[in-house]
Backbone bond lengths (Angstrom), bond angles and torsions (degrees), N, CA, C in turn:
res aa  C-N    CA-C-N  psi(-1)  N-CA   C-N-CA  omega(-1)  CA-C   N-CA-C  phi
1 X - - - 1.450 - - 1.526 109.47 -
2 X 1.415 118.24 142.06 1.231 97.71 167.38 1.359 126.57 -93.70
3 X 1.094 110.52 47.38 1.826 113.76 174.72 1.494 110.23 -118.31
4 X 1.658 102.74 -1.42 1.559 99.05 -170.53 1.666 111.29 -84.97
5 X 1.405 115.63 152.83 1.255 88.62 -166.07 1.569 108.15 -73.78
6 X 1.735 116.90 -158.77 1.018 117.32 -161.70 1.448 106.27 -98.25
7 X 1.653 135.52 153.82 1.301 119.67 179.59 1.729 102.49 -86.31
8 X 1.290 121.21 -166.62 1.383 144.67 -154.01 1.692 84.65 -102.17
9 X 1.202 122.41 -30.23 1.541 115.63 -178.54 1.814 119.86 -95.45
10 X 1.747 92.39 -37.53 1.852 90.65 160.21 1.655 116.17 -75.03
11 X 1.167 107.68 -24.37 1.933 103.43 173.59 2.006 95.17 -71.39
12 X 1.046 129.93 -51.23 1.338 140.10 -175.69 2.088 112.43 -44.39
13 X 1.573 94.87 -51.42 1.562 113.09 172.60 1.304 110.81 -66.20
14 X 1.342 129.17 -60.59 1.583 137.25 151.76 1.704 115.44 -10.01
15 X 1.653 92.95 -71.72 1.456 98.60 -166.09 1.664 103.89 -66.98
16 X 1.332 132.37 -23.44 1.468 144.46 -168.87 1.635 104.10 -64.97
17 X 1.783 101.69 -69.67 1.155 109.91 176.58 1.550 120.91 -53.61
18 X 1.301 115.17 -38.54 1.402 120.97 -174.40 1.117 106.02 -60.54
19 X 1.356 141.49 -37.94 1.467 153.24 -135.51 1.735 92.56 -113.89
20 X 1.707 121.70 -48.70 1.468 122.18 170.95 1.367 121.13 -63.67
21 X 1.414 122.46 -9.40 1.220 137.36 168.07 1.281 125.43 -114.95
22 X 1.639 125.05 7.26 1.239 125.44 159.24 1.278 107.41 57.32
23 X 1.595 106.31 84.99 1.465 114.27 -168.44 1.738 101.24 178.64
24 X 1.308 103.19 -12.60 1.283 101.38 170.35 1.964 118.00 -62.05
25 X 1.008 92.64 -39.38 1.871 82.36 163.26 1.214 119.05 -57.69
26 X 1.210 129.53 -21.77 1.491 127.87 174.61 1.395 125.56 -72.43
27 X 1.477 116.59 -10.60 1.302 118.31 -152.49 1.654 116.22 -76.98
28 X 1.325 124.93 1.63 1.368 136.10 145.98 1.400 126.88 -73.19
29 X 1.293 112.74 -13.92 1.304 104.94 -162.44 1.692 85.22 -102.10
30 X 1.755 98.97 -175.52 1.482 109.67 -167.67 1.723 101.97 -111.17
31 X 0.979 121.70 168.27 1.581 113.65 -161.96 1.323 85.84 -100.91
32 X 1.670 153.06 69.14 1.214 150.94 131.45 1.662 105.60 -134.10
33 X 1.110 118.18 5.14 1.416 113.81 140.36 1.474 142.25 -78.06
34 X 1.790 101.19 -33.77 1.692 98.46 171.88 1.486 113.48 -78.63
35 X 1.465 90.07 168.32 1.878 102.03 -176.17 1.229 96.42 -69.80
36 X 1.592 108.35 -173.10 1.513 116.40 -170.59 1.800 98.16 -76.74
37 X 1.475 122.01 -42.41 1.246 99.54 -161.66 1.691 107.99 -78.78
38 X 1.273 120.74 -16.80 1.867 122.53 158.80 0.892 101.24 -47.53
39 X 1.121 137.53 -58.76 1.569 137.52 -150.76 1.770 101.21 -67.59
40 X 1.742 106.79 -43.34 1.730 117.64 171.90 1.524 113.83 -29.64
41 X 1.504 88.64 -66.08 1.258 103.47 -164.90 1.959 118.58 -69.43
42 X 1.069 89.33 -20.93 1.848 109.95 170.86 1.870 112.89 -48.61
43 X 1.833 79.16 -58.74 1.566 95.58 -169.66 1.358 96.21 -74.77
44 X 1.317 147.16 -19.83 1.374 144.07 -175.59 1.795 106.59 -65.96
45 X 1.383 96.23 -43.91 1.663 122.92 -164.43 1.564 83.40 -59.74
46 X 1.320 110.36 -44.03 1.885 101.31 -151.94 1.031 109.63 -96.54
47 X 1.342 118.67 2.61 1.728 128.74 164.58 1.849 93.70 -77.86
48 X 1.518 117.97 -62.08 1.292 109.91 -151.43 1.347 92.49 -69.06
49 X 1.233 144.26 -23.95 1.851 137.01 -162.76 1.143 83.80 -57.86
50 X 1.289 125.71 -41.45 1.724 114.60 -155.90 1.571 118.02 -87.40
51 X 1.381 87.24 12.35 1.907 107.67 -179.09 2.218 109.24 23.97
52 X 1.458 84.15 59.82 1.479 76.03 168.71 1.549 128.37 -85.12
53 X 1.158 125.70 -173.03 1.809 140.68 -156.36 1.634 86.60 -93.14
54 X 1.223 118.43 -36.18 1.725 123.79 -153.82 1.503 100.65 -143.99
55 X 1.671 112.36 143.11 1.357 107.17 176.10 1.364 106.56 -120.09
56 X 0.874 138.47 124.74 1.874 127.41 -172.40 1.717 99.10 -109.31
57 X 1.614 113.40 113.29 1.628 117.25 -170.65 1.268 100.44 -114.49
58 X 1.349 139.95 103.20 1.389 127.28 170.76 1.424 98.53 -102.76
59 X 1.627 116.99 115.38 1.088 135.46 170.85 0.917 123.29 76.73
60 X 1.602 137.15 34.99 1.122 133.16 -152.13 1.526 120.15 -104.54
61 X 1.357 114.43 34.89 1.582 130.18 160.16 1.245 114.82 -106.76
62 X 1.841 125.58 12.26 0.917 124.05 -142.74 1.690 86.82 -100.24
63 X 1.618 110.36 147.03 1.418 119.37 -174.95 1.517 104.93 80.44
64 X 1.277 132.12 -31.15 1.712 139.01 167.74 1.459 108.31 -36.35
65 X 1.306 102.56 127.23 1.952 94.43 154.62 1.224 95.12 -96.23
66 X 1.302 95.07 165.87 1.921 115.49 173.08 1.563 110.81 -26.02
67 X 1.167 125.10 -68.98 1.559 137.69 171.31 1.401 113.10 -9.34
68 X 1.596 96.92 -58.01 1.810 115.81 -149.01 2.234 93.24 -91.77
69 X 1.366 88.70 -50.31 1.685 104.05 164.34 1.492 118.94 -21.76
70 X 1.172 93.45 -55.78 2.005 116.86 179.28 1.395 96.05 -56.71
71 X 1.289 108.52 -65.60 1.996 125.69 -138.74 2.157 79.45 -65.91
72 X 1.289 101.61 -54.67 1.341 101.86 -150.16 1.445 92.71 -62.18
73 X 1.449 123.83 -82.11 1.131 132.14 173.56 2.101 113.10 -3.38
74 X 1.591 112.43 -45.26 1.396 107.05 -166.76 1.557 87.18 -98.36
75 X 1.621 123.36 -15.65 1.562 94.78 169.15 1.504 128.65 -75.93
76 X 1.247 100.73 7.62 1.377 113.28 -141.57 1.640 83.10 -90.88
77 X 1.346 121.85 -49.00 1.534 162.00 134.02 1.434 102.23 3.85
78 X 1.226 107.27 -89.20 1.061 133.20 -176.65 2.043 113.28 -41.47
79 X 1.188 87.27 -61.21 1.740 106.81 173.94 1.532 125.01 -70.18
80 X 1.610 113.25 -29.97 1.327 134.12 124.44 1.800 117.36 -19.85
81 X 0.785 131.08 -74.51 1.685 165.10 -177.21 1.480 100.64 -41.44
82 X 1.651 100.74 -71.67 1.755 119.64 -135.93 1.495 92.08 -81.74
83 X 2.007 107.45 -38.30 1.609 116.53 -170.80 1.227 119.74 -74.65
84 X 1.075 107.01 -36.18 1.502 132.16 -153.95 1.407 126.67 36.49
85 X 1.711 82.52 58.10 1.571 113.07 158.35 1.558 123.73 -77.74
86 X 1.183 116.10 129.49 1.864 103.07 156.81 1.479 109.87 -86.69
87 X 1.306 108.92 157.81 1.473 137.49 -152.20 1.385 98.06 -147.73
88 X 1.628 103.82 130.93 1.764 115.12 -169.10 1.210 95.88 -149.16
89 X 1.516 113.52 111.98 1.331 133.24 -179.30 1.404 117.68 -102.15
């Protein structure tokens, strides 16, 4: 259900992903304060909490400058790698 609270291992996945996606400083704030590419990386975070088999990203450099483009793109890589998830862009 989603009213139940959260276990010690979905708060644990949360805090993992949040932190692999550099967004854990955000976690007070409300999601209509960050820019568009925070917000990217948010929705990235809340795909991986849910540690799925498959990641489906349509467009997901979108709002990125070049900088963030890189970072995300090789975490994307990286998280690709470590999970051994496939990822379909």
């Amino acid at each position: 259900s989603i009213f139940k609270e959260l276990s010690d291992a979905d708060l644990a996945a949360v805090e993992q992903a949040m932190k692999c996606t550099d967004v854990w400083k955000y976690r007070y704030r409300q999601i209509g304060e960050l820019s568009g590419g925070e917000r990217q990386r948010v929705w990235l975070s809340l795909s991986l909490a849910q540690e799925p088999n498959i990641l489906l990203l349509d467009e997901p450099t979108t709002y990125l400058d070049s900088r963030h483009q890189i970072e995300l793109m090789e975490l994307v890589k990286r998280t690709q790698r470590e999970r051994n998830i496939m990822v379909v862009m």
